[in-house]
N, C-alpha and C positions, 0 to 999 in steps of 0.2 A: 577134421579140424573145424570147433565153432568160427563161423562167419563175425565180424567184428560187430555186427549187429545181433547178433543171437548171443553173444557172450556180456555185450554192454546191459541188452535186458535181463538175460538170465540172471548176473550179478545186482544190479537195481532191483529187480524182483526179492531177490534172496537179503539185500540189504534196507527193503524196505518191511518187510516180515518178520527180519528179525527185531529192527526197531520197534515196528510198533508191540511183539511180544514183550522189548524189556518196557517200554511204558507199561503194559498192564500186570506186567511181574514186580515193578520198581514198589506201588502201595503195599505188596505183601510184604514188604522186610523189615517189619515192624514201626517203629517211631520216626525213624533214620529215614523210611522210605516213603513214610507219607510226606513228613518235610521235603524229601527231595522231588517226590513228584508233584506235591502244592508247589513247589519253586518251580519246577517245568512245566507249570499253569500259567504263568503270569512271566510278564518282561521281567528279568532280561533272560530267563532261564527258556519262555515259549519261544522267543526268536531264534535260540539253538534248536528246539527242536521242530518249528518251521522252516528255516532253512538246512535242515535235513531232511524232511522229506517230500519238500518243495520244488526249490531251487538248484539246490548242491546236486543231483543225479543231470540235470539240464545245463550246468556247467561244466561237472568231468565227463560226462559222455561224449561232447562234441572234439575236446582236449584230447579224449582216448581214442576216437576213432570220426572224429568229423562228425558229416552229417548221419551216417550212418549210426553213431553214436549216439547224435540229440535225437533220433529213431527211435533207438535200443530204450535208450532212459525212457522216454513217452511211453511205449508199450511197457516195458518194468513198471513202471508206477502205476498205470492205468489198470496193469492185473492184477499188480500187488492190492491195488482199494478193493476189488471185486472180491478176492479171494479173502481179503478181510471181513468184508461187510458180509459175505456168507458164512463164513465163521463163525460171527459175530451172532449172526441171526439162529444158526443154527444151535449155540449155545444157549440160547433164551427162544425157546419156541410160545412159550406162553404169548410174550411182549411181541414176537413173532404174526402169533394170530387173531392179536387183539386189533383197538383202533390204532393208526399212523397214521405220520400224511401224506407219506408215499402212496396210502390205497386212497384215499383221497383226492389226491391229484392227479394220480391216474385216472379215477374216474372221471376230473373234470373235464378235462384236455388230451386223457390218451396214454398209455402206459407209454408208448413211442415218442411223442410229443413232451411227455414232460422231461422224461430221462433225457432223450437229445440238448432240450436246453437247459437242465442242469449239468451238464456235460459241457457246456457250450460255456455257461459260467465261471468252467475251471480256469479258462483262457485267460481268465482276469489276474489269476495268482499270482501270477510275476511281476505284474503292476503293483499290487498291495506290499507286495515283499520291496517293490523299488521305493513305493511311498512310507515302508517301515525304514528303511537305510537313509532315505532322506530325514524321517524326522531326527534317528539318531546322529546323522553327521553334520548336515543344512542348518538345523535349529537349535541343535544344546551346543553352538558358542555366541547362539545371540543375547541369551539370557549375562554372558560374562560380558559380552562387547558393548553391549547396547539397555541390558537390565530389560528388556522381556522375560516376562513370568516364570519361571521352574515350573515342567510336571514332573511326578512324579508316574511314570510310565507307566507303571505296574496296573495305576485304575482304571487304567484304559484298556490296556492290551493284556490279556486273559482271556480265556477260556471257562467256563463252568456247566455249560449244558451236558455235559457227561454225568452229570449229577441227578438229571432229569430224568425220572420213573420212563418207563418205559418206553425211553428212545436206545433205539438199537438201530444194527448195522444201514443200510443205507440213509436214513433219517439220523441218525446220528453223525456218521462224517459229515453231512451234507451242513447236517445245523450248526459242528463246531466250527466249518471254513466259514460261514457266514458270523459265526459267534469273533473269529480272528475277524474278519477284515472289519467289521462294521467296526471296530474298538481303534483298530488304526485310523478309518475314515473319520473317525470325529474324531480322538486326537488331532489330527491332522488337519480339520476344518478348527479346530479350540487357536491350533497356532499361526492358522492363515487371519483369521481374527486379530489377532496379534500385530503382526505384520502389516495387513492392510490399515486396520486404522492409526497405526503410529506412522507409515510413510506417507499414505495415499488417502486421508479422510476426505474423499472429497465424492461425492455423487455423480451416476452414472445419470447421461442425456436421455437416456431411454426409461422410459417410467417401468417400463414391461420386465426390464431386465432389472433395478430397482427393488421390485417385488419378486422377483423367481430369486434374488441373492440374498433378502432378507433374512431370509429363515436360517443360513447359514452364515448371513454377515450381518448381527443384528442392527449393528451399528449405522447400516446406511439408513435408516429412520429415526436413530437414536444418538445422532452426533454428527455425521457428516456433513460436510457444507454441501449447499444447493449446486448443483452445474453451472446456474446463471452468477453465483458468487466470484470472487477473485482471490487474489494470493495473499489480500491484506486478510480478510477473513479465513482460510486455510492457515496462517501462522499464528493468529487471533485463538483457533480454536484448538491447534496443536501448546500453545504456551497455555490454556485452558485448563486443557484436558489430560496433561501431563504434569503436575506440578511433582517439583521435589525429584523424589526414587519412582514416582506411580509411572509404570509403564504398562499396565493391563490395557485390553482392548475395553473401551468403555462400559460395557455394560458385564464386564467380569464380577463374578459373585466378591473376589477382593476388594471392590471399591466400596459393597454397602458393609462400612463397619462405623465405627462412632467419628472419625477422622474423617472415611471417606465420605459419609452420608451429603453433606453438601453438594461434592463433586457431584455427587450421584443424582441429587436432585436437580442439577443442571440441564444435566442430558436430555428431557423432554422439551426444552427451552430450544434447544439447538435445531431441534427436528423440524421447528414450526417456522 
């Protein structure tokens, strides 16, 4: 009789093989299935099938048999990628023996070296997956509560480098997990944008931290009050920079339109 760990991966492996065969069986069924697999490219259809073959194997495994379970799933899915990616490769031997950047990289750093900490990158999966369930439950009722901006998901969170000539098997999974998460990560930096400068405009003491946060919070150069400021200017520049329904973070592409442009012209005023 399989051990509770040999039967949790066995089945993980077996149900991760099989998914990813109907994904590349789904484009063959004519019109029906390229719709349905363009729809299993982009939110809300990728986060189904991210969290299946992500997360969902690291939740029933522990459920079905403990730790020996969150075991079972980790090797299941770890052999199920390999057995893909050599599949994958050995289906397309041409794209096989051409240039990658798996050869690449290995020559920079190491065939050893690099797979370890591409491997090492997986570990982050579960965070991206927690920062996708946050953007979906955290942030789409502030846009109703509070009139923060609607996205629309989908342009963010997608996939398409499967499209890209000749990436295959390891260079391929490897590009589509960084093709997911980067699309969440800026989502997710678009609505911390949001948030920070409608509660918090107000400038960090530290000049150093200041500038390393600019680039993802444009706004602390382009609206924020100074640290040395006080609360009469903090509500000065929230009654400002909010007029009306506008509740974008300041330098959202919404504000330059022929209404907004004033507002918009403001913001380098603010900075100085």
């Amino acid at each position: 009789m399989a051990t509770p760990f040999l039967l949790v991966a066995g089945v993980t492996l077996a149900a991760m093989l099989a998914g990813a065969a109907i994904l590349h069986l789904i484009p063959m069924l004519g019109a029906a299935g390229r719709r349905l697999g363009a729809a299993l490219c982009r939110a809300p259809g990728l986060d189904v099938s991210i969290t299946y073959f992500t997360v969902a194997p690291l939740i029933v495994g522990p459920i079905v048999a403990g730790w020996h379970g969150l075991a079972g799933a980790l090797v299941g899915q770890v052999t199920a990628v390999f057995i893909w990616q050599w599949t994958h490769e050995a289906l397309h031997p041409d794209a096989r023996r051409g240039p990658r950047i798996v050869k690449v990289m290995n020559a920079k750093v190491g065939r050893v070296r690099n797979h370890t900490a591409t491997w090492i990158t997986a570990l982050c999966t579960p965070v991206f997956w927690l920062v996708r369930v946050a953007e979906l439950v955290v942030y789409t009722p502030l846009p109703w509560l509070v009139g923060l901006p609607k996205y629309n998901h989908a342009e963010w969170v997608n996939v398409s480098r499967q499209k890209f000539e000749g990436l295959v098997g390891h260079d391929l999974i490897w590009c589509l997990y960084c093709d997911w998460m980067t699309g969440i990560w800026s989502l997710g930096s678009e609505m911390l944008r949001n948030v920070e400068s409608f509660w918090c405009p107000i400038r960090f003491r530290s000049d150093k931290k200041c500038a390393n946060c600019a680039t993802d919070f444009p706004d602390v150069e382009n609206g924020w009050v100074p640290a040395e400021g006080n609360m009469v200017d903090v509500t000065a520049t929230l009654e400002r920079m909010y007029p009306g329904n506008q509740r974008a973070w300041f330098g959202h592409p919404v504000r330059i339109t022929v209404k907004g442009q004033a507002i918009a012209e403001e913001v380098p005023v603010l900075a100085k």
